[in-house]
Phi, psi and omega in degrees: 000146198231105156273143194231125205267163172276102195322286205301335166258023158277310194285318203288338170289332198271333171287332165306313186279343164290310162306344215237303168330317197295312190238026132301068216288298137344327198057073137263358162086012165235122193285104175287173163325299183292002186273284192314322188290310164318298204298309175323296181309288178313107146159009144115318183281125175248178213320328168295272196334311198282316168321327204258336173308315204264324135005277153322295177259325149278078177315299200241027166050061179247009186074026193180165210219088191299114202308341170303294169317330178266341175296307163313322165315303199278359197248333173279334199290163191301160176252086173285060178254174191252125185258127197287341179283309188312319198272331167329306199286320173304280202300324147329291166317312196261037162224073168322341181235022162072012172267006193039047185219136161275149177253193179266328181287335177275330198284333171271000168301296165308306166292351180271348189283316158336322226037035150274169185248145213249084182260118186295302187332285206289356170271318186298304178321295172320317181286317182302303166318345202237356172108326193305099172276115170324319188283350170248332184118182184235120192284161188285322176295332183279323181292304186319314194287333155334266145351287181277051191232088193305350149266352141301307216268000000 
């Protein structure tokens, strides 16, 4: 099964392991007290926040935060990746008439069952945006790429 991540939750793990570079100051792949707490303090974060840091990220309260540890941390986080069978069984409901396209007459069907109103200008715009031409409908691979799109979603 082929899963496809949410741009913004790609960044947001590669943003995390950039943080954890950052107030490594030394590189020694262990974060102290004084790193993290100094890196914090500069940026803005008060006494909760930090608190909350260690909280988190120190799994065995040693006073310091091993890149294994942190990596486990980032290994909890939810898994917002998009499941293409799940979303197959979505573009199937909304391609009412089995051509294996959403048209433009369903996607404005779907949004008026929403209660948006199916304004073709704001669907075309939308589509145009994203490479998609309105006029054939949306192939199941362009709905995927929808899908991973974090201002749609």
């Amino acid at each position: 099964m082929r899963r496809f991540y949410r741009r913004e939750d790609v960044g947001r793990r590669q943003r995390l392991v950039d943080l954890f570079r950052r107030m490594d100051v030394n590189q020694d792949r262990i974060l102290t007290r004084q790193e993290v707490n100094c890196f914090l303090r500069q940026n803005g974060y008060d006494q909760a926040a930090i608190a909350g840091f260690w909280q988190t990220f120190d799994l065995n309260r040693d006073c310091q935060i091993t890149a294994e540890e942190f990596n486990r941390v980032l290994d909890r986080l939810p898994d917002d990746s998009i499941d293409e069978e799940r979303l197959r069984r979505v573009f199937n409901l909304f391609d009412v008439d089995n051509s294996g396209r959403i048209e433009l007459e369903e996607i404005k069907q779907i949004l008026l069952q929403l209660g948006n109103g199916g304004n073709d200008d704001l669907i075309r715009a939308i589509l145009a945006q994203n490479g998609i031409s309105p006029d054939g409908g949306i192939a199941f691979d362009d709905f995927l790429l929808l899908f991973s799109n974090p201002s749609l979603v």
